[in-house]
C-alpha positions in Angstrom: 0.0 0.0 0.0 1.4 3.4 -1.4 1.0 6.6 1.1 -0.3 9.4 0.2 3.3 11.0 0.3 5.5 8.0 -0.8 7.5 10.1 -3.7 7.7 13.3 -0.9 9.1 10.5 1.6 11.5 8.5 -0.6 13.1 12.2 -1.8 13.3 13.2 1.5 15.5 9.8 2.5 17.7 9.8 -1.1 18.9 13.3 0.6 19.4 12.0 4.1 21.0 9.2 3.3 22.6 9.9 0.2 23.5 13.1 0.1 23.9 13.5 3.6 21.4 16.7 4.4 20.0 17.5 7.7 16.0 17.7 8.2 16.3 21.6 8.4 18.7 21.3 5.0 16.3 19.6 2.9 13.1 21.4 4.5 14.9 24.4 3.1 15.8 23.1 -0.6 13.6 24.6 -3.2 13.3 23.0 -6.7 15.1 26.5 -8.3 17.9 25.1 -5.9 18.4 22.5 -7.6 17.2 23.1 -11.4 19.5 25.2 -13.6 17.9 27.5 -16.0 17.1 24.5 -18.1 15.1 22.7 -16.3 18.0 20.1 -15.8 19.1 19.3 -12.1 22.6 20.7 -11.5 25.2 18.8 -10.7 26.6 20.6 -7.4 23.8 22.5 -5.7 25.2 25.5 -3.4 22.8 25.4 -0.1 23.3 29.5 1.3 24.0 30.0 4.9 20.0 30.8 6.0 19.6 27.0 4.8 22.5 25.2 7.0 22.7 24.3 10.5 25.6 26.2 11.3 24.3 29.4 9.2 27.0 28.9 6.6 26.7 28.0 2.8 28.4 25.0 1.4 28.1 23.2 -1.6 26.6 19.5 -2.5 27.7 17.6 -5.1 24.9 15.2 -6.7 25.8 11.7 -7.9 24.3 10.7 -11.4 21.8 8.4 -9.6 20.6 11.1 -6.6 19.9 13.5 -10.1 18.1 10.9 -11.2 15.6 10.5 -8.8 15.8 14.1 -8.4 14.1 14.7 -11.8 11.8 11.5 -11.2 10.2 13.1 -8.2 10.2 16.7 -9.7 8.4 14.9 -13.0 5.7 13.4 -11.0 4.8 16.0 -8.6 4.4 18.8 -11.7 2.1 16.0 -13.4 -0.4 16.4 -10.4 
């Protein structure tokens, strides 16, 4: 049985786990974040330091399979 959230949830533990982001990190991560100008999801992502824990920008580097889902889940939620 699907949830009524399952692609939200299954993002939200690809960048736990996979990336490494806090709870207050990915709460803060919009989609023009993480889309270029495109429409394609960028390869490094640069968080700014009002999305950190410790207030101070860094960036992320996204696998080949992380962008992947990335673009899976952003496909299916702007079919809804």
């Amino acid at each position: 049985m699907m949830t009524r959230y399952a692609d939200r949830n299954r993002m939200m533990v690809v960048l736990s786990y996979r990336v490494g982001l806090r709870a207050c990190e990915i709460a803060a991560i919009t989609v023009g974040d993480v889309l270029n100008s495109e429409n394609n999801v960028r390869e490094t992502v640069i968080l700014i330091a009002h999305q950190t824990k410790r207030s101070k920008s860094h960036s992320l580097f996204l696998s080949d399979s992380v962008r992947k889902e990335i673009a899976k889940y952003i496909k299916a939620t702007r079919n809804c």
